[in-house]
C-alpha positions in Angstrom: -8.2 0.0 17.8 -5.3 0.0 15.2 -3.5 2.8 13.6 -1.7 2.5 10.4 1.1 4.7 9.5 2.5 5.1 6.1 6.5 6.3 5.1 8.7 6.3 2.3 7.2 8.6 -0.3 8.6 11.1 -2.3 10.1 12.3 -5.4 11.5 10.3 -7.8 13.0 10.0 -10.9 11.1 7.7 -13.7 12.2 4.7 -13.6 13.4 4.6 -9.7 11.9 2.8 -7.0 10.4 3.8 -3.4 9.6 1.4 -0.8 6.1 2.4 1.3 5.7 1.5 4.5 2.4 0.9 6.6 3.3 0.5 10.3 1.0 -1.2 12.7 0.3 0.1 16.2 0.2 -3.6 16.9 0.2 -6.8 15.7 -2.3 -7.9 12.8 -3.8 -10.7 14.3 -6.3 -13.0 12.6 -8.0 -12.8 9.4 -6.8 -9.7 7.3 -6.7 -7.9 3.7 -4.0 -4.8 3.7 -4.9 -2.9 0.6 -2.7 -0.2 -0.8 -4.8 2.5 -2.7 -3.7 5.5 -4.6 -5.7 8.7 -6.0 -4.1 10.8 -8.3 -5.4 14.6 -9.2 -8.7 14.2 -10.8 -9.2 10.6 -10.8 -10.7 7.5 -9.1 -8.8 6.1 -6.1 -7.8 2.6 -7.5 -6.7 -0.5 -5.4 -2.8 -0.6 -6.1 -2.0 -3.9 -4.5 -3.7 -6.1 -2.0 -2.6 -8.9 0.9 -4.5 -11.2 2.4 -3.6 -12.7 6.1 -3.3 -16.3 4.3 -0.6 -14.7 2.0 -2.4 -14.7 -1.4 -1.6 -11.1 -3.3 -3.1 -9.4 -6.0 -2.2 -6.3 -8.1 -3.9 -3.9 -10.7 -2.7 -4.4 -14.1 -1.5 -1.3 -14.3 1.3 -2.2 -12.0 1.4 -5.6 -12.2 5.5 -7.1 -12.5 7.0 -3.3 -11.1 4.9 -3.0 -7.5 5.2 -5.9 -5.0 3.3 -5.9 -1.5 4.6 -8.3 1.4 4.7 -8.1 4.9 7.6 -8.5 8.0 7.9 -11.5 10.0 5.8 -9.9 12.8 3.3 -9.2 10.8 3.2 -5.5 12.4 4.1 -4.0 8.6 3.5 -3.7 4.8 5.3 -3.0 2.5 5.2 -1.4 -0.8 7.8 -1.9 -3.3 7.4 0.4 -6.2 10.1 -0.4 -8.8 10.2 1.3 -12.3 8.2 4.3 -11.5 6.0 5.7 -14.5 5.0 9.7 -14.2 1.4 8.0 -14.0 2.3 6.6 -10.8 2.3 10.1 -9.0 -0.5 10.0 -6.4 -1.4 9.8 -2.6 -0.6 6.1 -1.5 -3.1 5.0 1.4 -2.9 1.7 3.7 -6.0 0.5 3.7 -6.6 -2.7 6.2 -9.5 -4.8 6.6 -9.7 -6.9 9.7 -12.3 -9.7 10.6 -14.3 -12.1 8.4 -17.3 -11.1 8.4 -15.6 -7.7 8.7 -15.1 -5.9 11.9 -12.5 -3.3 11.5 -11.7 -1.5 8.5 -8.6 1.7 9.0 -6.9 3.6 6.9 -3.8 5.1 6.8 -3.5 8.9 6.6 -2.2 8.9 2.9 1.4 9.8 1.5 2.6 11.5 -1.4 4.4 9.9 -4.4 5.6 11.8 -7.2 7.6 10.6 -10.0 9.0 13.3 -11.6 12.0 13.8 -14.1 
């Protein structure tokens, strides 16, 4: 078993930044996809941004060129770096990971508010 943690939400201006953090209780160690999601009031949770353990990313378009995901050294945390916030950004981020191929873990974070807000 793994637990995920998130940190670094908020409120924010538009047009600031926040950095999201999804600590590991250990290690991520093999094959992996770390997914951050976000639901906002009365819509669709959406996949925000996604990691593979082989290093390929992938983004919605609604975010694509401000948001960037990565990883530490350790592999033990993801990041989320939200720059030039948008009012439509405001939602509950969640770390989602997927570990195993075929899948045999699948966690989730327990969510964390962002609001951007003037």
């Amino acid at each position: 078993q793994v637990q995920f943690v998130e940190s670094g939400g908020g409120l924010v201006q538009p047009g600031g930044s926040l950095r999201l953090s999804c600590v590991a209780s250990r290690r991520l160690l093999g094959i992996y996809t770390m997914g951050w999601y976000r639901q906002a009031p009365g819509k669709q949770r959406e996949l925000v941004a996604s990691l593979t353990s082989a290093g390929y990313t992938n983004y919605a378009d609604s975010v694509k060129g401000r948001f960037t995901i990565s990883r530490d050294s350790a592999e033990s945390t993801v990041y989320l770096q939200m720059n030039s916030l948008k009012p439509d950004d405001t939602a509950v981020y969640s770390c989602n990971a997927r570990l195993g191929v075929p899948l045999e873990y699948e966690y989730w974070g327990q969510g964390i508010q962002v609001t951007v807000s003037s």
